[in-house]
C-alpha positions in Angstrom: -9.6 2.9 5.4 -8.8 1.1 8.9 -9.6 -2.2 8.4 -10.3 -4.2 11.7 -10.3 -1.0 14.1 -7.6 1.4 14.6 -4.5 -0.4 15.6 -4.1 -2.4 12.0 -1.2 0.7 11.4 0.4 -1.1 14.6 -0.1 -4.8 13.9 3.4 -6.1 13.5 3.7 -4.8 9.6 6.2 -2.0 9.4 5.2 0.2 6.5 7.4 3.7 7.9 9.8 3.4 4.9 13.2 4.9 4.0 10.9 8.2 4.0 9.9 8.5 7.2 12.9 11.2 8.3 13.0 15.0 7.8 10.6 16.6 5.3 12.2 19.6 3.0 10.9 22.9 4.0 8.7 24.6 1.5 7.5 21.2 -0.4 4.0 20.5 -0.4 4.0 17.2 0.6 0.2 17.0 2.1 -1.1 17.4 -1.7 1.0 14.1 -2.9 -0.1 12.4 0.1 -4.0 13.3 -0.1 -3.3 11.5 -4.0 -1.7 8.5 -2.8 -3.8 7.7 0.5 -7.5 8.3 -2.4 -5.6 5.2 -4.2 -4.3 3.5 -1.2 -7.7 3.3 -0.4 -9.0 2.3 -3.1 -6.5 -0.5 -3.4 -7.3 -1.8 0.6 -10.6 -1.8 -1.0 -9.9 -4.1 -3.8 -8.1 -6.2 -1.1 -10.9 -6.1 1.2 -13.2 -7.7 -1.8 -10.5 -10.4 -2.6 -10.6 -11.4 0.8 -7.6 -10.1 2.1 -7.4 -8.7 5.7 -5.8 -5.4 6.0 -3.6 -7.2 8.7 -1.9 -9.4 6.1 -1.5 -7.0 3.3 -2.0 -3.8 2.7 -1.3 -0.3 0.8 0.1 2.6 2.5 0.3 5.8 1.5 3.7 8.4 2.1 5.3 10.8 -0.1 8.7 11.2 -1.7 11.5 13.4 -1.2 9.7 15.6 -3.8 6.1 15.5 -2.2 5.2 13.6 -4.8 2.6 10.4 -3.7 3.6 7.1 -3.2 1.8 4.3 -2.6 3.6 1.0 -1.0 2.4 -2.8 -0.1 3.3 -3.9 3.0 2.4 -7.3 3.9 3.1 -10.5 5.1 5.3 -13.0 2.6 2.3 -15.9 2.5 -0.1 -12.9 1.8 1.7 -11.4 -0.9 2.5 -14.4 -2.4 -1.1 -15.1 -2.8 -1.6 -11.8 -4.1 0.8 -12.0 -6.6 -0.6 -15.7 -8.0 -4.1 -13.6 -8.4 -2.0 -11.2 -10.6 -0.7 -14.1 -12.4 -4.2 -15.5 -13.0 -5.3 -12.0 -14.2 -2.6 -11.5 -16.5 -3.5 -15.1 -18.4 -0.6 -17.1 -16.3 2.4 -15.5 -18.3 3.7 -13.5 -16.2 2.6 -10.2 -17.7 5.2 -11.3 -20.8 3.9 -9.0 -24.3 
């Protein structure tokens, strides 16, 4: 998923994270990350559809220490903070409270 051509990984939002450094030989950590980029895709996607532009906000897929997938949001404050009053809205305006 790339968006608006190939440099929206270099637009200004730095998604490198904490795990970005030296990878533990023997860990498999292409499986974890072929699992989290399938949802990161899926969620740019979603994003995509809500009218979002991958430049503002968007998932990212890495890996843990373990190998295991991870998927993070990156985006721009203004953008997440509209994402996060569509969240609201879908969870009925209570903040998710049971």
């Amino acid at each position: 998923m790339t968006g608006a051509g190939e440099d929206w990984l270099s637009d200004g939002l730095d998604v490198a994270g904490a795990d970005s450094g030296l990878w533990v030989p023997g860990v498999d950590y292409v499986a974890g990350w072929r699992g989290a980029r399938e949802a990161a895709d899926r969620l740019n996607r979603g994003f995509l559809g809500a009218g979002f532009e991958l430049s503002e906000v968007r998932a990212v897929a890495s890996t843990n220490e373990e190998g295991r997938g991870v998927v993070r949001v990156a985006g721009w404050p203004d953008a997440v903070d509209r994402l996060a009053g569509l969240l609201e809205a879908l969870a009925g305006g209570d903040g998710g409270a049971a």
